[in-house]
PDB file of N, CA, C and O in Angstrom, chain B, residues numbered from 101:
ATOM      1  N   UNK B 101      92.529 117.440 109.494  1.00  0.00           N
ATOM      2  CA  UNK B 101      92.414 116.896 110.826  1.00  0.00           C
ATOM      3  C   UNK B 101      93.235 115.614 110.914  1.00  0.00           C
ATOM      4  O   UNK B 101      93.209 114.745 110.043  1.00  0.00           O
ATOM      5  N   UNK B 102      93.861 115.566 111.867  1.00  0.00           N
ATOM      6  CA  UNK B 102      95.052 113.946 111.774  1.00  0.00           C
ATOM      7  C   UNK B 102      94.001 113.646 113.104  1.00  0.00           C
ATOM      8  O   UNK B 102      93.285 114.394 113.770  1.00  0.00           O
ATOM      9  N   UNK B 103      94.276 112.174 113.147  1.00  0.00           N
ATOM     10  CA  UNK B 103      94.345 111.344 114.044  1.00  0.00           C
ATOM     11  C   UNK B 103      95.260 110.452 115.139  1.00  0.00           C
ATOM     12  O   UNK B 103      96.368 110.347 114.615  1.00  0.00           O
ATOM     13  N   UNK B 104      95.262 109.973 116.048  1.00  0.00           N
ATOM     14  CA  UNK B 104      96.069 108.873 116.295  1.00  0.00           C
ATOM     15  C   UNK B 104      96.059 107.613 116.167  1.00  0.00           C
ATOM     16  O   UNK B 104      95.005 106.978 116.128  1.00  0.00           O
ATOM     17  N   UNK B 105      97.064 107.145 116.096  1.00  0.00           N
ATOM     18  CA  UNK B 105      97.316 105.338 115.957  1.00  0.00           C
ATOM     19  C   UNK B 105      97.938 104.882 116.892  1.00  0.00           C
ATOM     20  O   UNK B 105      99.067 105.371 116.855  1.00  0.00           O
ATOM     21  N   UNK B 106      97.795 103.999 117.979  1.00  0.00           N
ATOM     22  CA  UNK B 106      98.667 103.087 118.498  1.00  0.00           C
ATOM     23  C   UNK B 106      99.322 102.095 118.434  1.00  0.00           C
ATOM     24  O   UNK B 106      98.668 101.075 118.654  1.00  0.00           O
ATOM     25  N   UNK B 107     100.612 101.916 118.171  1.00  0.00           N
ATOM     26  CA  UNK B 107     101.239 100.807 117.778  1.00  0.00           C
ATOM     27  C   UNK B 107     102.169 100.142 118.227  1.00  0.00           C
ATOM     28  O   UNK B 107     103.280 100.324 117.728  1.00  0.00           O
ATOM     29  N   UNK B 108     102.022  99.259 119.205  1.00  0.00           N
ATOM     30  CA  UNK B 108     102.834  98.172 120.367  1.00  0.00           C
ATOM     31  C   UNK B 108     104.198  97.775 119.513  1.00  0.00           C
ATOM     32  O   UNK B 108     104.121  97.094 118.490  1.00  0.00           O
ATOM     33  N   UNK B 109     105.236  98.184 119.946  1.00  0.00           N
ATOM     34  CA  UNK B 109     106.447  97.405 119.403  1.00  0.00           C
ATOM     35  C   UNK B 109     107.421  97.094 120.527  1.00  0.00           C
ATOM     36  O   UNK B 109     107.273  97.513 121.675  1.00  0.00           O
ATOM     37  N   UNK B 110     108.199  96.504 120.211  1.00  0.00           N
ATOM     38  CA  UNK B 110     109.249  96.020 121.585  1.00  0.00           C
ATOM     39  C   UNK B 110     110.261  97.577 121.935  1.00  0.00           C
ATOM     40  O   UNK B 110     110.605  98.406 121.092  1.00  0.00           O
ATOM     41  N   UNK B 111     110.545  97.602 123.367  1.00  0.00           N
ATOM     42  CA  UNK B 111     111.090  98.479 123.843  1.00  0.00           C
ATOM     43  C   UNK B 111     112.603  98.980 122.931  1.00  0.00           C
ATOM     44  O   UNK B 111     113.030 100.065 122.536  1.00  0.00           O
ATOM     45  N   UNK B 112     113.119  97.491 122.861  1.00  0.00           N
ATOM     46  CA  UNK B 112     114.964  97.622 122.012  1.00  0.00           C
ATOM     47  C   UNK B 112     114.279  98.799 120.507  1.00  0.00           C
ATOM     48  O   UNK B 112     114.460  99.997 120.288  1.00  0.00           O
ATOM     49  N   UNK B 113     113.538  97.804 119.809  1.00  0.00           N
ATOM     50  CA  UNK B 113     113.262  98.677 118.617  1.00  0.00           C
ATOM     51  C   UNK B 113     112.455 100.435 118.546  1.00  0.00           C
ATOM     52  O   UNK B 113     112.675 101.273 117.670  1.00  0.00           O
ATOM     53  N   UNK B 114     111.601 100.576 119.641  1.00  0.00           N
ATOM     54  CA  UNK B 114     111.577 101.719 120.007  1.00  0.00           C
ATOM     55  C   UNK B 114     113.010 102.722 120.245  1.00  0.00           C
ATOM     56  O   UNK B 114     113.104 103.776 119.615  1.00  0.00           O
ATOM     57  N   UNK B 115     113.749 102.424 120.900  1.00  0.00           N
ATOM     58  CA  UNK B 115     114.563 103.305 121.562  1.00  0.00           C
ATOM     59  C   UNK B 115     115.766 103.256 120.058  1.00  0.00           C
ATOM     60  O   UNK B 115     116.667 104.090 119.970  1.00  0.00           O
ATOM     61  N   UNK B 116     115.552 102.114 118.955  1.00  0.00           N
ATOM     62  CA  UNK B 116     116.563 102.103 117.839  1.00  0.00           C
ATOM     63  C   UNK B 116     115.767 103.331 116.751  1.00  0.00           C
ATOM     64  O   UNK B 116     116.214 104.252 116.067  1.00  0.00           O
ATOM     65  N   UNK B 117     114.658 102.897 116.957  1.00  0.00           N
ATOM     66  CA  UNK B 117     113.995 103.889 115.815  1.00  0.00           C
ATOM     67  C   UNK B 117     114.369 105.394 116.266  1.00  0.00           C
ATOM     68  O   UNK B 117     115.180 106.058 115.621  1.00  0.00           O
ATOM     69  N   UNK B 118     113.709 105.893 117.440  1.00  0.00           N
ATOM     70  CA  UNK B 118     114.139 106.610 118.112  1.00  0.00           C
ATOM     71  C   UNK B 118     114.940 107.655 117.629  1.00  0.00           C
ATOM     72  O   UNK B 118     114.722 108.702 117.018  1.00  0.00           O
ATOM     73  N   UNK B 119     116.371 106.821 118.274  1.00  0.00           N
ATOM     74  CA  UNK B 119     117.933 107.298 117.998  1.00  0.00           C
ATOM     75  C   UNK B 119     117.880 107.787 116.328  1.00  0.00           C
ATOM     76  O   UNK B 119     118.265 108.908 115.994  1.00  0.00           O
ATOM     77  N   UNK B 120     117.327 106.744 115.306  1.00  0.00           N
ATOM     78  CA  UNK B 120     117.294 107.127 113.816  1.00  0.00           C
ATOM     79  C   UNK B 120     116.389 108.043 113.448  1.00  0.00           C
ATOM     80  O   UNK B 120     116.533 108.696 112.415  1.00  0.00           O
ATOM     81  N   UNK B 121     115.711 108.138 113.980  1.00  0.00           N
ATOM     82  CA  UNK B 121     114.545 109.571 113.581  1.00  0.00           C
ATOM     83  C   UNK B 121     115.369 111.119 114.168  1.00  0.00           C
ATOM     84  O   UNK B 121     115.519 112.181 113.564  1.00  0.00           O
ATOM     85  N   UNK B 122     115.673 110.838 115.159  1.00  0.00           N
ATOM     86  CA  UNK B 122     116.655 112.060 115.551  1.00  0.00           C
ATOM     87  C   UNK B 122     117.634 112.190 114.729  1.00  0.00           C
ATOM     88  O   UNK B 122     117.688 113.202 114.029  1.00  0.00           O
ATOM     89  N   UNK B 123     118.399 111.414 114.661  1.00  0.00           N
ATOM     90  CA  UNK B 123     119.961 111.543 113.611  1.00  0.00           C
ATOM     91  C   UNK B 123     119.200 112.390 112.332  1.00  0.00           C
ATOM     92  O   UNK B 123     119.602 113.489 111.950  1.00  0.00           O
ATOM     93  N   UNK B 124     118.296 111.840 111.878  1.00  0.00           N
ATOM     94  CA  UNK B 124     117.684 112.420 110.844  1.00  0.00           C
ATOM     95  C   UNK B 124     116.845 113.851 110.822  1.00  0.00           C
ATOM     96  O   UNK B 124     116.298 114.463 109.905  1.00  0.00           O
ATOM     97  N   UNK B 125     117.025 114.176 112.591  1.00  0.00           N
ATOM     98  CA  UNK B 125     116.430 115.612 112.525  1.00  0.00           C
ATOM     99  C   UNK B 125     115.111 115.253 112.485  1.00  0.00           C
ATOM    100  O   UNK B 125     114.765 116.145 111.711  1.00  0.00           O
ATOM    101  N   UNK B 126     113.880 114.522 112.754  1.00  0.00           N
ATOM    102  CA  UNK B 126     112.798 113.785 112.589  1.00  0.00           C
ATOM    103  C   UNK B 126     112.573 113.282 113.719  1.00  0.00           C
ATOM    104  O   UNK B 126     113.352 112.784 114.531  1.00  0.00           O
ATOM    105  N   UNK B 127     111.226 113.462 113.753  1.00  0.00           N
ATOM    106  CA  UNK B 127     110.113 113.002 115.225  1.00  0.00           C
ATOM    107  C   UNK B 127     109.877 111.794 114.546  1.00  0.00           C
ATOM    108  O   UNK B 127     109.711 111.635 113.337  1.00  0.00           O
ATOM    109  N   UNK B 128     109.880 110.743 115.678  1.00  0.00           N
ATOM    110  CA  UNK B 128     109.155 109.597 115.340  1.00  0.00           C
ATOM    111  C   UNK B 128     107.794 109.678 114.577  1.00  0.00           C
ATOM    112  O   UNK B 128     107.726 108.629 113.936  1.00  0.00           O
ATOM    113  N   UNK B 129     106.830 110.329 114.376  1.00  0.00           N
ATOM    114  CA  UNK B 129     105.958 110.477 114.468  1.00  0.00           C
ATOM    115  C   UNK B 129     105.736 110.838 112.955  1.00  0.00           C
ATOM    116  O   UNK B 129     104.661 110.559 112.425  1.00  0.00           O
ATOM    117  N   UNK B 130     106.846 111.519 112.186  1.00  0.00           N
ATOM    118  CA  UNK B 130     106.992 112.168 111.254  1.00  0.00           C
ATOM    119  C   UNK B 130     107.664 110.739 110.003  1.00  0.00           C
ATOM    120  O   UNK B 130     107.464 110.513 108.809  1.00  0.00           O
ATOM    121  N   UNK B 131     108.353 110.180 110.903  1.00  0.00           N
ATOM    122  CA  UNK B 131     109.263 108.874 110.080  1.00  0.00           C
ATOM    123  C   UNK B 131     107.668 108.021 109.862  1.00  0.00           C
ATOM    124  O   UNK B 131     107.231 107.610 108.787  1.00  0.00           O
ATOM    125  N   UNK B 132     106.948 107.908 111.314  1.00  0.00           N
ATOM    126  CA  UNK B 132     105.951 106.944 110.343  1.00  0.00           C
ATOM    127  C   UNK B 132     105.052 107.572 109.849  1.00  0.00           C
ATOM    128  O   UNK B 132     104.697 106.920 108.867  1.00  0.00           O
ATOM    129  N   UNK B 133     104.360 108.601 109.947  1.00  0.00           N
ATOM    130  CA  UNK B 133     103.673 109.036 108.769  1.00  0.00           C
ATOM    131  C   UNK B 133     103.916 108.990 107.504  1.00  0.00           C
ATOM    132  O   UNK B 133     102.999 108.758 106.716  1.00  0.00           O
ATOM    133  N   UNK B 134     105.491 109.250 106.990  1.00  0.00           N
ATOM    134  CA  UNK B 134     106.296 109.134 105.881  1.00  0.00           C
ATOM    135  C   UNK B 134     106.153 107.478 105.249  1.00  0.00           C
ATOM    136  O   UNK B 134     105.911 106.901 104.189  1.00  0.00           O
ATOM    137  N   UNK B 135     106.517 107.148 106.837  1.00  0.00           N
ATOM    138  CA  UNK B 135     106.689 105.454 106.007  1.00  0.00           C
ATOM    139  C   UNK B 135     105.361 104.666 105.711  1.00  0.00           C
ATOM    140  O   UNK B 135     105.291 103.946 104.715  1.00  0.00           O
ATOM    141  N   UNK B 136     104.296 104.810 106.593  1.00  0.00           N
ATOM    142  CA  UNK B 136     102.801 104.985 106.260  1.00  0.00           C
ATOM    143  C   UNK B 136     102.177 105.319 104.248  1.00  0.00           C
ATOM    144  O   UNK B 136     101.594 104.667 103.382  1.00  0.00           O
ATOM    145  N   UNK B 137     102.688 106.503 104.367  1.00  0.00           N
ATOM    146  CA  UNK B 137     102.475 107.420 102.932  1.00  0.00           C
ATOM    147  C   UNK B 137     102.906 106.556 101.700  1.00  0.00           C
ATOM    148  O   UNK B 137     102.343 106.400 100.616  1.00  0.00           O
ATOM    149  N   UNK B 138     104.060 106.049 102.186  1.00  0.00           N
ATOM    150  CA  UNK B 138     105.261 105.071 101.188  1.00  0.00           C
ATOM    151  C   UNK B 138     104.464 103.828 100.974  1.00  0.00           C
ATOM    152  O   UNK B 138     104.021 103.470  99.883  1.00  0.00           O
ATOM    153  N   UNK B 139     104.332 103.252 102.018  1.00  0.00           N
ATOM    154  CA  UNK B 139     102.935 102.242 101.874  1.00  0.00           C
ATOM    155  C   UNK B 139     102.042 102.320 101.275  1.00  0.00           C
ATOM    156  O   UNK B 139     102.339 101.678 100.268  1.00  0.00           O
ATOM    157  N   UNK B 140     100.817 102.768 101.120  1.00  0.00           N
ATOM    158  CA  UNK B 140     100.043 103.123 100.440  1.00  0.00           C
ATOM    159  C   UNK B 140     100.149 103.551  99.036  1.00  0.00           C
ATOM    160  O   UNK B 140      99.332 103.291  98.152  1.00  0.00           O
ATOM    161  N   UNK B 141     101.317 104.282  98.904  1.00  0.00           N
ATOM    162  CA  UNK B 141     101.705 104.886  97.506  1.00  0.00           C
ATOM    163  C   UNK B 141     102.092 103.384  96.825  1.00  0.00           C
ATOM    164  O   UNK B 141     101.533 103.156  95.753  1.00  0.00           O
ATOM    165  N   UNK B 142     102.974 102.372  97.337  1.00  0.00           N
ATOM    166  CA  UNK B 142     103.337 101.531  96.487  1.00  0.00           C
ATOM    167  C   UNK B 142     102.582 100.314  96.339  1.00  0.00           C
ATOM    168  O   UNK B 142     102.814  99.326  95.641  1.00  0.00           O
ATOM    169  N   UNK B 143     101.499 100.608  97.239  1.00  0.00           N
ATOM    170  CA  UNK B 143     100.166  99.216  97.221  1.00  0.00           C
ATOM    171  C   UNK B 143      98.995  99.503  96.354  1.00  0.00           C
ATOM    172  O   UNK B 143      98.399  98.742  95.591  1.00  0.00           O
ATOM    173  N   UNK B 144      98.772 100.831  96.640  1.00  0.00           N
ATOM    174  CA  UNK B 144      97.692 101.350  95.811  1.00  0.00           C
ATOM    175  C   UNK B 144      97.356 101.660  94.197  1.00  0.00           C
ATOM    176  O   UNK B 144      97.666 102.796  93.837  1.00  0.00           O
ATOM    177  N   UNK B 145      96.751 100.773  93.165  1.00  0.00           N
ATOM    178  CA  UNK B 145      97.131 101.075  91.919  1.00  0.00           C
ATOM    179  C   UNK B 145      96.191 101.392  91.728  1.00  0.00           C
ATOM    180  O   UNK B 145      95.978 100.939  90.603  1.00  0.00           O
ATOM    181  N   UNK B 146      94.865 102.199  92.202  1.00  0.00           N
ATOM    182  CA  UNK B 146      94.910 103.764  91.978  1.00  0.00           C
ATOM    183  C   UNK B 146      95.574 104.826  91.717  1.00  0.00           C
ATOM    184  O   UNK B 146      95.518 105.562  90.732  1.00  0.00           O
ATOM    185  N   UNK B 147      96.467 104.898  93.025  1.00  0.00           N
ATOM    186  CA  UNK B 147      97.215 105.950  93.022  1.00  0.00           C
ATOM    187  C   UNK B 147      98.154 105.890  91.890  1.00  0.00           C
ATOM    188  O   UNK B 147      98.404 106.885  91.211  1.00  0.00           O
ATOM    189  N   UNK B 148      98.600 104.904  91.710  1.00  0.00           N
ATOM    190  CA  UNK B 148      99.499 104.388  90.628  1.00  0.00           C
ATOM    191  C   UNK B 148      99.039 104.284  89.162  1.00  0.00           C
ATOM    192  O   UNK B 148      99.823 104.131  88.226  1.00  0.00           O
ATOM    193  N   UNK B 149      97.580 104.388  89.031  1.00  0.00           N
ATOM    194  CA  UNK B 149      97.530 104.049  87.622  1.00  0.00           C
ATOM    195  C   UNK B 149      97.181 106.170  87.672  1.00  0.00           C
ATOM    196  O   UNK B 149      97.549 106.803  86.683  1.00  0.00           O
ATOM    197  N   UNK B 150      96.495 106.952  88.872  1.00  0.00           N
ATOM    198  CA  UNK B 150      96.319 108.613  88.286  1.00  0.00           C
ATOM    199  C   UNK B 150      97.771 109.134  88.159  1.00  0.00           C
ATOM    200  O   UNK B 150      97.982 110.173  87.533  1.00  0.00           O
ATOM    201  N   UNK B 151      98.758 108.451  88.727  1.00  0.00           N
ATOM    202  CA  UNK B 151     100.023 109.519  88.277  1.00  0.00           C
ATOM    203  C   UNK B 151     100.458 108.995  87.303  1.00  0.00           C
ATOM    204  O   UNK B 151     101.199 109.850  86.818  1.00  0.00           O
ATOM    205  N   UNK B 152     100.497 107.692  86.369  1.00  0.00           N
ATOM    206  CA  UNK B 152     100.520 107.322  85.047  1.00  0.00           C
ATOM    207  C   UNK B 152     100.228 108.153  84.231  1.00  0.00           C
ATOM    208  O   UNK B 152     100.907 108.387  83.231  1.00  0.00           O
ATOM    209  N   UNK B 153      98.698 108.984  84.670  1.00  0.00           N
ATOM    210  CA  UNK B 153      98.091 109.408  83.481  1.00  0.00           C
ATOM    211  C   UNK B 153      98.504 110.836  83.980  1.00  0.00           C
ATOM    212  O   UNK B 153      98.036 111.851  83.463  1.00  0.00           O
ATOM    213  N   UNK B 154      99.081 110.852  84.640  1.00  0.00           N
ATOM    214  CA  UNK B 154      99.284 112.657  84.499  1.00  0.00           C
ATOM    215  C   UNK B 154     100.693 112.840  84.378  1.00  0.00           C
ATOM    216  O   UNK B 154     101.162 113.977  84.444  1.00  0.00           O
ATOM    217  N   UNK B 155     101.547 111.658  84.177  1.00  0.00           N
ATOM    218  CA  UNK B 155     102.750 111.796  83.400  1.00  0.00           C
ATOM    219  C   UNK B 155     102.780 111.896  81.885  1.00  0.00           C
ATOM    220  O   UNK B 155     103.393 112.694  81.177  1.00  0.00           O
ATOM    221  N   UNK B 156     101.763 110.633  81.474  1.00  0.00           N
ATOM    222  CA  UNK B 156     101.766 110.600  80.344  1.00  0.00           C
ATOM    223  C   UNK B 156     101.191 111.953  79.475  1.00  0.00           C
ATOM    224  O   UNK B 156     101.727 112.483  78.501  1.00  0.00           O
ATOM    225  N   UNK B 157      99.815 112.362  80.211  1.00  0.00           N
ATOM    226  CA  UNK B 157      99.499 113.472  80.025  1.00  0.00           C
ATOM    227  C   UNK B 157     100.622 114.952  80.129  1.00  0.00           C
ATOM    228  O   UNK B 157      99.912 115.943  79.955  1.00  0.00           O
ATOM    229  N   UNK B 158     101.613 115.230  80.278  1.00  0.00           N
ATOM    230  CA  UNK B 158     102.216 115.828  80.617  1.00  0.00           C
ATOM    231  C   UNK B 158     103.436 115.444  79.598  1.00  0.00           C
ATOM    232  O   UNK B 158     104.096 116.309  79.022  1.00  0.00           O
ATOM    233  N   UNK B 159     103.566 114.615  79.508  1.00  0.00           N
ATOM    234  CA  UNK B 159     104.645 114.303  78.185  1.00  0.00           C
ATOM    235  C   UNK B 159     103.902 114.138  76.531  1.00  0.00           C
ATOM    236  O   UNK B 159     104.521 114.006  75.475  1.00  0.00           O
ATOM    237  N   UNK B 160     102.436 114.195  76.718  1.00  0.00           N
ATOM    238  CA  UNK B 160     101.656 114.149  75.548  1.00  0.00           C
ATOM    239  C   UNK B 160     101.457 116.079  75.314  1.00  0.00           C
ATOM    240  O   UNK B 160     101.249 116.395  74.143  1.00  0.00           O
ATOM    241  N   UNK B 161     101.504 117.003  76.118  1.00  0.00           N
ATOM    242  CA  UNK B 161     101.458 118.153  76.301  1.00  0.00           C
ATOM    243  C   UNK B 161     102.348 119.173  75.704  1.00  0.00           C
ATOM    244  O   UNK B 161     102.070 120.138  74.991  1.00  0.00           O
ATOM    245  N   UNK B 162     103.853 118.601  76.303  1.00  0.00           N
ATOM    246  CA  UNK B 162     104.623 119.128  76.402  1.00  0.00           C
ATOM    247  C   UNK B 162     105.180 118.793  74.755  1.00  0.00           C
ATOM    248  O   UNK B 162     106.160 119.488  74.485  1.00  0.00           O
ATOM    249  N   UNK B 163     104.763 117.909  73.668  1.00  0.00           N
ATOM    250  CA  UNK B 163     105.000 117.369  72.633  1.00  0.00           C
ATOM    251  C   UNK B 163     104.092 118.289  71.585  1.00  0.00           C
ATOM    252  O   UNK B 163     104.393 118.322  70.392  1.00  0.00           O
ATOM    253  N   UNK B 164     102.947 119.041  72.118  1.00  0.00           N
ATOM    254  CA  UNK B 164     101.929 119.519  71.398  1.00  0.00           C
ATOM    255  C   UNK B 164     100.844 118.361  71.332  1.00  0.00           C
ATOM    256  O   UNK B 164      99.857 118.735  70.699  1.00  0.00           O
ATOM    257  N   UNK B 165     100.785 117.556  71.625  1.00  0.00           N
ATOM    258  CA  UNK B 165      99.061 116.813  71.633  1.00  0.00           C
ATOM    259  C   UNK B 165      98.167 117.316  71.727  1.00  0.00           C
ATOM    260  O   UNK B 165      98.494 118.221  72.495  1.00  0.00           O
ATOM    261  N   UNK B 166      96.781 117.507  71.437  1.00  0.00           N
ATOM    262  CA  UNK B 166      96.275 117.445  71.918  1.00  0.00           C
ATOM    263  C   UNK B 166      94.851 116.482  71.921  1.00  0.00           C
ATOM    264  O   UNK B 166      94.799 115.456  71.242  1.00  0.00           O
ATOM    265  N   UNK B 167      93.778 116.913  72.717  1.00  0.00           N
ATOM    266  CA  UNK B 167      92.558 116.456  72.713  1.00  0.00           C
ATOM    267  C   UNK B 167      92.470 115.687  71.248  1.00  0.00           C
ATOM    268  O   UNK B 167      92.761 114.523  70.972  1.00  0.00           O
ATOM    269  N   UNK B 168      92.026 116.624  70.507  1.00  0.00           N
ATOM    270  CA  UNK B 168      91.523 115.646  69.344  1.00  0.00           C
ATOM    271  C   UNK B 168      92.823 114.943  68.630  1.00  0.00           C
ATOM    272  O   UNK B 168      92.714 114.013  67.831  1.00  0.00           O
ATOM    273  N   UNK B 169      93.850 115.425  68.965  1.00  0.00           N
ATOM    274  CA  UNK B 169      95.148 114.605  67.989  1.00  0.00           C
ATOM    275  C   UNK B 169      94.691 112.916  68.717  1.00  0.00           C
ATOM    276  O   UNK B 169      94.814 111.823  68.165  1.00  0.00           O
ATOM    277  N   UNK B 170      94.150 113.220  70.111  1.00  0.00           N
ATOM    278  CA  UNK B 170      94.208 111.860  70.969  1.00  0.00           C
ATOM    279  C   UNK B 170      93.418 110.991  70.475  1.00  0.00           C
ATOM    280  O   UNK B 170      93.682 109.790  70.437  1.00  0.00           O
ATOM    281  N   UNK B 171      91.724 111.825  69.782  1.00  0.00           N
ATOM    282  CA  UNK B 171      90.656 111.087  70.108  1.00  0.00           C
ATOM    283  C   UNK B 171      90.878 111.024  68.422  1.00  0.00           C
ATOM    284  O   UNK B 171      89.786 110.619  68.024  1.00  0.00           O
ATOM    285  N   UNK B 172      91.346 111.131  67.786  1.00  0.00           N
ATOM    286  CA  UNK B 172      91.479 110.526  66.107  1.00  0.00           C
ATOM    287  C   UNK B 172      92.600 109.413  66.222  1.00  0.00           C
ATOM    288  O   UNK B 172      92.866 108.603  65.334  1.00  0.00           O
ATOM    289  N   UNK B 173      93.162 109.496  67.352  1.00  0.00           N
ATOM    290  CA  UNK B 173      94.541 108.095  67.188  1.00  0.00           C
ATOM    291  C   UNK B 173      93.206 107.017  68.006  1.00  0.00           C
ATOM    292  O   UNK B 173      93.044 106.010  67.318  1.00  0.00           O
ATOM    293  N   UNK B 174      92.648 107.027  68.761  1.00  0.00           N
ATOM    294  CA  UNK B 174      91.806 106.182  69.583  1.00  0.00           C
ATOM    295  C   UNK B 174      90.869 105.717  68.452  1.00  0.00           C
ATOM    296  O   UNK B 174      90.537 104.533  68.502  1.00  0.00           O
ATOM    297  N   UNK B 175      90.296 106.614  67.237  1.00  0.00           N
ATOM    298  CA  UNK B 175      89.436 106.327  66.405  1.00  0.00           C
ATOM    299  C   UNK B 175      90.123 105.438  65.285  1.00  0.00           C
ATOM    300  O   UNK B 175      89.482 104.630  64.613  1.00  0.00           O
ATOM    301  N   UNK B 176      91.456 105.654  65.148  1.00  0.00           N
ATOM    302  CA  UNK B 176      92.284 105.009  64.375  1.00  0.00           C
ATOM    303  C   UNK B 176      92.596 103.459  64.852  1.00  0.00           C
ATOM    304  O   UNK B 176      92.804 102.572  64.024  1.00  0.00           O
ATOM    305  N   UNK B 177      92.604 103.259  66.095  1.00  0.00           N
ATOM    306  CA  UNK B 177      92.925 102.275  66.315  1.00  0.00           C
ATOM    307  C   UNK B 177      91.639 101.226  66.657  1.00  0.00           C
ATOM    308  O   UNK B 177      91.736 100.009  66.813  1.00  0.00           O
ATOM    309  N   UNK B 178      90.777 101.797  66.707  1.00  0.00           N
ATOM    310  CA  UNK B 178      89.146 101.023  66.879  1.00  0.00           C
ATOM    311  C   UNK B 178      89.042 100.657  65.519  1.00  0.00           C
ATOM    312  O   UNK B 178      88.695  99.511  65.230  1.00  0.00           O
ATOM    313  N   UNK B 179      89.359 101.682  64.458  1.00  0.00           N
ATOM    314  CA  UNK B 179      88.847 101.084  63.372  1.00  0.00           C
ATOM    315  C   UNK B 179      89.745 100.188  62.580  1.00  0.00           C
ATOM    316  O   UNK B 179      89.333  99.688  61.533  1.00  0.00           O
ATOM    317  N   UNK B 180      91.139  99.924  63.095  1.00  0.00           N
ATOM    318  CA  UNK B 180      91.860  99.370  62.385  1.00  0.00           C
ATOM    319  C   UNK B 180      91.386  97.603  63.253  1.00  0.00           C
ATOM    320  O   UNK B 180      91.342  96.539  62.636  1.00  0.00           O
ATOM    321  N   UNK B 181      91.231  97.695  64.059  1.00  0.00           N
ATOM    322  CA  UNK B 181      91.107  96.342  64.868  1.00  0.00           C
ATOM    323  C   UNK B 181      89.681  95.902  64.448  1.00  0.00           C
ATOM    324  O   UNK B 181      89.276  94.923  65.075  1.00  0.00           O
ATOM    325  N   UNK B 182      88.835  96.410  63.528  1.00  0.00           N
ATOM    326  CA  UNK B 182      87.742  95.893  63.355  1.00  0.00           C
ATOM    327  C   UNK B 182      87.868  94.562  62.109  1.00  0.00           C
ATOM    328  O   UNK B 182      86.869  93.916  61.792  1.00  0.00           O
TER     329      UNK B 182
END
């Protein structure tokens, strides 16, 4: 389900955005949802710390890791710091 937002900007920059959302084949509407999305993605370190772990996870995978190779290096390193 989407919603709406209203958002007051000056007429010049309306009619500039406009013109650039078209050139681009793009509804206004579509540029800020996008640029919205972009926001959030680069503020949020949530979002930023789950795709960390599903890169890393994914390059720990693709190497053969697994589960317990993980949880004996985690045990290794608890017990070395003691």
């Amino acid at each position: 389900m989407t919603t709406q937002m209203i958002v007051r900007i000056d007429p010049e920059v309306k009619d500039r955005f406009n013109k650039l959302a078209r050139v681009e084949g793009k509804t206004t509407s579509q540029v800020v949802r996008e640029l919205i999305e972009e926001y959030i993605k680069e503020r949020d370190i949530g979002t930023y710390i789950d795709d960390l772990w599903e890169r890393i996870g994914g390059k720990l995978k693709s190497k053969g890791v697994g589960q317990r190779d993980i949880e004996r290096a985690i045990k290794e390193v608890r017990r070395r710091r003691r």
